[in-house]
N, C-alpha and C positions, 0 to 999 in steps of 0.2 A: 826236520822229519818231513816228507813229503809220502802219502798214501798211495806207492806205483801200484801195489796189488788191484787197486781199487780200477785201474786205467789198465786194459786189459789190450796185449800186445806193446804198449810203450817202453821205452828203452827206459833204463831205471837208472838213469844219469842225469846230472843234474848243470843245466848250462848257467851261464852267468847272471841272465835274467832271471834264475829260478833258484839261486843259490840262498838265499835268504828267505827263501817259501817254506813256512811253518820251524821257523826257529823256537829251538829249547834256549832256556838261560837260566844258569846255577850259582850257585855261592862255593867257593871251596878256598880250604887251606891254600892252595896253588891255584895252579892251572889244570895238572894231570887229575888231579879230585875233583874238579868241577865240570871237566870235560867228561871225567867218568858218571858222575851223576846226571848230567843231561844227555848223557848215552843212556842211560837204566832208564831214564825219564820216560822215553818213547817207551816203554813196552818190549823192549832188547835186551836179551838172556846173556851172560856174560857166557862162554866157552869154558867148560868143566874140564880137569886134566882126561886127557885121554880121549877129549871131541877132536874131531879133526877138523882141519882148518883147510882151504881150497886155495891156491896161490896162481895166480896169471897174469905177469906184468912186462910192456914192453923193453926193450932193449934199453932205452932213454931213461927207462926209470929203474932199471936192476941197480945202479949202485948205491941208491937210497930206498929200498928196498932189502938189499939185503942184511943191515943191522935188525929191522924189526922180526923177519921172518925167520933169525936165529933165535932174538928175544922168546917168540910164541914155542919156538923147539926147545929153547931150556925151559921154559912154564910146564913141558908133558901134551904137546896138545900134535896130535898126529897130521902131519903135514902132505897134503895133495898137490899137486902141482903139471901143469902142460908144458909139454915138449922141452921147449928151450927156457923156462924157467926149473924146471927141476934138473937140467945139466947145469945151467948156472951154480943153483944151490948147495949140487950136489958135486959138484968141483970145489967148491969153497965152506964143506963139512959142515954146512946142514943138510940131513939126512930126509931126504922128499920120497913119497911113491910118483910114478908119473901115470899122468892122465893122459887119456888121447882129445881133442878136440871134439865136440859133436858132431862135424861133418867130415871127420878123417875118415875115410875106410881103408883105409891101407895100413892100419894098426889094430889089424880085427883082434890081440891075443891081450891089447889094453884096454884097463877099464876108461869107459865114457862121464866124460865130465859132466855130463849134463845126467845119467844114467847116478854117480856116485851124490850127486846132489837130492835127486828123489828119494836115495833107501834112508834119509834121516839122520846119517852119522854125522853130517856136515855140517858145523853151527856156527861159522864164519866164511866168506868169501871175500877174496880179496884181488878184484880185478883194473889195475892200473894199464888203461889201452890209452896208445896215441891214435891220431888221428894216419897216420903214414902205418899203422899195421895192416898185415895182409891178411889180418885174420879178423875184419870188423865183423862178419856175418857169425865168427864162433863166439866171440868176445858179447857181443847181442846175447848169443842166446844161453851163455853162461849168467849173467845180467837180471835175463828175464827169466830163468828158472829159479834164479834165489828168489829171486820177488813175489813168482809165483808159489816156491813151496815156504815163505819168511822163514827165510834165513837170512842174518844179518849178514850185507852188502859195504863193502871200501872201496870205492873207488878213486880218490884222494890221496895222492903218496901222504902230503903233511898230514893228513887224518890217520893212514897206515900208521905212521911210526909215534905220531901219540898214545893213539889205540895201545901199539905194543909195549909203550914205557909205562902208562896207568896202569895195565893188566900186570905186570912185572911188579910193580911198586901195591897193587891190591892183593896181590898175592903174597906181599912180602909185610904183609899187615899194618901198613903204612898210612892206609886212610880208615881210620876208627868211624869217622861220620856214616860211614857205606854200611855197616854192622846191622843197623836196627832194620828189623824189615819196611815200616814205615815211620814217616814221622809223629805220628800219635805213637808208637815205638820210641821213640825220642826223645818225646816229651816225658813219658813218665817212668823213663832213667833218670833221665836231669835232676841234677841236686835242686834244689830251692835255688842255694845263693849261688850257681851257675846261670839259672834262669837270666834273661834281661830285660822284664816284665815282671809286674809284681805274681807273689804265689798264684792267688785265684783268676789273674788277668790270663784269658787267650794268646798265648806269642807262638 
């Protein structure tokens, strides 16, 4: 978890040297339940059926890219997308609206990606840019409007397609541990002889 809102103008990516700045760490049955709990951990709303989810990934990264962003379409979560990633998607029957860039004017009759991110319907973004895109300046400021209005930001393919199997697999009521709103919630479900600390003991 790193605080980009707080650094006002900085690009909300995170380089090698920064990749391990403000790490969460969880306990779970797997992997996908522990990933999802240290995702909830920050302060991160999960995406309700019917949130829409915002998609913009290079060339390089569409074909692992596109099992997760069919994943989030059978979940119910309504899918946005720019130029060349919603003909992708939308070639290979996931069903995307298409976004225009925020520096496109040549698309005045589409909606603006940076414009569909402010009205609040958006409660995921998911922006997978290479370094060889010709669109770093829109890629930027897709980036730094999630950050600015928090909404949760991927920019990580291998993070993408976890993201989409935990949220498949929580929705398919797979991770029980996720249920209690907190862990003092947790605790006094817990049977006695579940416990792993005596009754009256703090665990």
């Amino acid at each position: 978890m790193f605080s980009f809102a707080r650094l006002r103008g900085a690009d909300p990516t995170l380089g090698v040297e920064m990749a391990s700045t403000g790490e969460v760490a969880c306990f779970g049955a797997d992997a996908h339940e522990a990933f999802l709990k240290a995702y909830l951990s920050t302060n991160t709303k999960l995406p309700k059926k019917g949130d829409a989810v915002l998609l913009s990934f290079a060339a390089p990264y569409a074909h692992r890219a596109l099992a997760p962003a069919y994943q989030l379409y059978e979940l119910g979560y309504r899918l946005y997308a720019t130029q060349n990633t919603a003909d992708y998607l939308n070639q290979r029957s996931v069903p995307c609206e298409k976004v225009a860039f925020p520096t496109d004017e040549s698309t005045q009759d589409a909606l603006d990606a940076a414009e569909v991110l402010k009205d609040g319907s958006v409660r995921l973004v998911v922006n997978l840019h290479s370094p060889e895109s010709q669109r770093l300046a829109d890629n930027y400021l897709i980036r730094r409007t999630a950050a600015d209005y928090h909404i949760a930001l991927i920019t990580n393919t291998q993070l993408f397609e976890t993201l989409a199997i935990a949220l498949a697999r929580h929705n398919h009521g797979d991770f029980l541990a996720l249920k209690p709103a907190s862990l003092f919630h947790h605790y006094k479900m817990e049977k006695n002889e579940d416990a792993w600390t005596d009754v009256d003991e703090f665990h």
